[in-house]
KERO-870233 format. One record per residue: residue number from 1; x, y, z of N, C-alpha, C in turn. Coordinates in steps of 0.02 Angstrom, whole numbers, plus 50000, padded with zeros to 5 digits. Atoms other than C-alpha are relative to their C-alpha. Example, Ala and Ser with C-alpha at 12.3 -4.5 7.8 and 13.67 -1.06 7.14 Angstrom:
! KERO-870233
PT    k  n_east  n_north   n_up  ca_east  ca_north  ca_up  c_east  c_north   c_up
PT    1   50045    49941  50000    50615     49775  50390   50045    50060  50000
PT    2   49958    49941  49997    50684     49947  50357   49961    50055  50037
END
This chain:
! KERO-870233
PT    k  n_east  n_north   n_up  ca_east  ca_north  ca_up  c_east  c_north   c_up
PT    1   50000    50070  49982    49686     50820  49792   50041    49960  49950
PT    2   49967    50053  50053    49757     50759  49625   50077    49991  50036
PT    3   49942    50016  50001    49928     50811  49672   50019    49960  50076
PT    4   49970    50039  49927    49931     50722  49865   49990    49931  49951
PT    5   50005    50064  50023    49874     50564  49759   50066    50000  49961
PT    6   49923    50004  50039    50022     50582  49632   50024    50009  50025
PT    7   49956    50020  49953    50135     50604  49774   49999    49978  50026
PT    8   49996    50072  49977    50086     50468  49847   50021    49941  49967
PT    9   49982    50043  50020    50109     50352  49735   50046    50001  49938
PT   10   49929    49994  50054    50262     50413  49622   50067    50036  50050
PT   11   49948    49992  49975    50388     50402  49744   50050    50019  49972
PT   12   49941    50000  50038    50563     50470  49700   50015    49935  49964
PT   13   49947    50052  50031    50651     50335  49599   49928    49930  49971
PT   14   50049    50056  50016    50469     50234  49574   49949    50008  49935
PT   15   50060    49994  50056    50359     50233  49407   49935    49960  50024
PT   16   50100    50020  50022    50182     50194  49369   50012    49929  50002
PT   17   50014    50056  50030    50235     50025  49308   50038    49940  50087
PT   18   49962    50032  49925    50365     49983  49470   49933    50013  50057
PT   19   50027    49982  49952    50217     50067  49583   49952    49931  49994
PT   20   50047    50062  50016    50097     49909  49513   50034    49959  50020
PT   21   49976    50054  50015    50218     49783  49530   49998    49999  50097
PT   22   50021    49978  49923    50233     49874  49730   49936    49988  50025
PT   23   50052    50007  49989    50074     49862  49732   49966    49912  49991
PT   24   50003    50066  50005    50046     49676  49683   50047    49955  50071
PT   25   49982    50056  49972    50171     49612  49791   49995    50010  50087
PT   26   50045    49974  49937    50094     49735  49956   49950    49964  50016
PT   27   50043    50017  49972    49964     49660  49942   49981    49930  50008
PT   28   49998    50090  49971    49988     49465  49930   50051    50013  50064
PT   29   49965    50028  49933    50108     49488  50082   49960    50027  50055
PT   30   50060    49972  49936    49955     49593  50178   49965    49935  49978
PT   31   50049    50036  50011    49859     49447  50116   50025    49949  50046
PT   32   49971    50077  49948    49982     49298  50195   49994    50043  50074
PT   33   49988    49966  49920    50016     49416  50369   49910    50001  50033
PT   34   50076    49990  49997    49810     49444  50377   49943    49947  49981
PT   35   50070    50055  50037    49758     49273  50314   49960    50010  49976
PT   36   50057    49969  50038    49648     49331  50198   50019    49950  49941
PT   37   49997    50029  50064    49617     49248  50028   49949    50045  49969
PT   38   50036    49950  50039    49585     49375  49896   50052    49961  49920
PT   39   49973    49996  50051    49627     49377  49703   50071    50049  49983
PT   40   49935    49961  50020    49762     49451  49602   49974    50090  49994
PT   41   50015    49926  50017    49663     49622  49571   49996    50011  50068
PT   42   49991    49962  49936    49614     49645  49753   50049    49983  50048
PT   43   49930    49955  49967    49793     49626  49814   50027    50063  49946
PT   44   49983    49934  50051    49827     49751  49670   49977    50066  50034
PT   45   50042    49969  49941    49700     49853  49765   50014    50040  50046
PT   46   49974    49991  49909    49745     49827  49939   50069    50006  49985
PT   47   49935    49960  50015    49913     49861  49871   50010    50062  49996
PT   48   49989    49939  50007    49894     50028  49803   49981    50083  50035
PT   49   50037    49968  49922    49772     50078  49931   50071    50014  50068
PT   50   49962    49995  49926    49892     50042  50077   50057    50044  49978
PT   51   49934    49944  50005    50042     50136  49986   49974    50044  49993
PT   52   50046    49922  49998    49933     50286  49983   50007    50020  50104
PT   53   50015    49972  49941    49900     50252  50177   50079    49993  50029
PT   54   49929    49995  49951    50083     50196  50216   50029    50064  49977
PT   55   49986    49927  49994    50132     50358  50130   50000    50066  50031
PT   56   50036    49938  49961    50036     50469  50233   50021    49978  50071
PT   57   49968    50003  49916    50075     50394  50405   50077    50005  49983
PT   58   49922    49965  50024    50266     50395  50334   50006    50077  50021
PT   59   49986    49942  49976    50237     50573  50323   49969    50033  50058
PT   60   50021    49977  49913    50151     50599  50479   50047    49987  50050
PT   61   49963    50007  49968    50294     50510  50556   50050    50038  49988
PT   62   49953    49950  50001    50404     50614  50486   50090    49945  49971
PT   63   49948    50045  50019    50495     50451  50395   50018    50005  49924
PT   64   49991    49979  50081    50553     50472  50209   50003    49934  49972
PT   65   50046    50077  50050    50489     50341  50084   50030    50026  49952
PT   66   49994    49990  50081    50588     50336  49919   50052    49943  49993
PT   67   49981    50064  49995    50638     50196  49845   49957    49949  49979
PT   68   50031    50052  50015    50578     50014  49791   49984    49978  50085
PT   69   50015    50021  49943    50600     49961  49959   49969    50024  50065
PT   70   50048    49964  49942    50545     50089  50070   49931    49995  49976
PT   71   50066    49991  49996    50402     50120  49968   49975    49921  50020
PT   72   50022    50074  50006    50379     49915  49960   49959    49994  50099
PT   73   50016    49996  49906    50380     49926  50179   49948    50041  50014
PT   74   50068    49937  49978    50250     50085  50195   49933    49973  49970
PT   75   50028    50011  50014    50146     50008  50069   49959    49935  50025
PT   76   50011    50044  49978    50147     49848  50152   49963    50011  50074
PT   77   50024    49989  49951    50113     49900  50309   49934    50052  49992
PT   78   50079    49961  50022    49967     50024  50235   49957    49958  50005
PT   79   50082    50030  50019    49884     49879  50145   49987    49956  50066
PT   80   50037    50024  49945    49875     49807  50302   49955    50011  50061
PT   81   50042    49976  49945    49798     49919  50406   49939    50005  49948
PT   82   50046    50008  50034    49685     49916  50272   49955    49964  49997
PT   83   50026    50073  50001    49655     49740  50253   49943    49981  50072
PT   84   50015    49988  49929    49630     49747  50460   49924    50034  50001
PT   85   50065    49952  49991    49483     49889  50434   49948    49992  49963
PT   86   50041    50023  50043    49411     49797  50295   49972    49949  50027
PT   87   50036    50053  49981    49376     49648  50375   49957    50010  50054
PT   88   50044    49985  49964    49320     49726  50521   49921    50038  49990
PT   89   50059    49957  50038    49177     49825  50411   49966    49944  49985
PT   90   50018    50050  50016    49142     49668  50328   49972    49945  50045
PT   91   50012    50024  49977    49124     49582  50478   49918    50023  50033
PT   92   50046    49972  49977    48974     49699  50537   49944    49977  49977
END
């Protein structure tokens, strides 16, 4: 399991420190698209979360993620299906 997590989130060409910054700015733009009002840690969060899940549907689609910007798009669209499944839990 460790290594699907570390290849998830150390894309070619992306560090630890670029993957946070991916991750910060995933998840304030899942936050404006999802109207949500969260803090700076849980878009950090729902940032790093969703590039985990946009990674994995990436490779389910059979789309290649490397990069600031690809990963920035997979992650974005992760933390949002995220965001989406969270509120719906929350809503219960």
């Amino acid at each position: 399991m460790d290594g699907e997590v570390y290849s998830a989130l150390n894309q070619p060409g992306v560090g630890w420190f670029t993957m946070i910054i991916i991750g910060l700015l995933a998840g304030w733009i899942a936050e404006r698209v999802t109207d949500s009002d969260h803090g700076l840690f849980a878009n950090l969060l729902f940032g790093l979360i969703g590039a985990f899940v946009g990674a994995k549907l990436a490779e389910f689609a059979e789309i290649p993620v490397f990069g600031f910007f690809r990963t920035l798009i997979a992650a974005v669209v992760g933390a949002i299906i995220v965001l989406f499944l969270w509120r719906k839990l929350r809503a219960r």
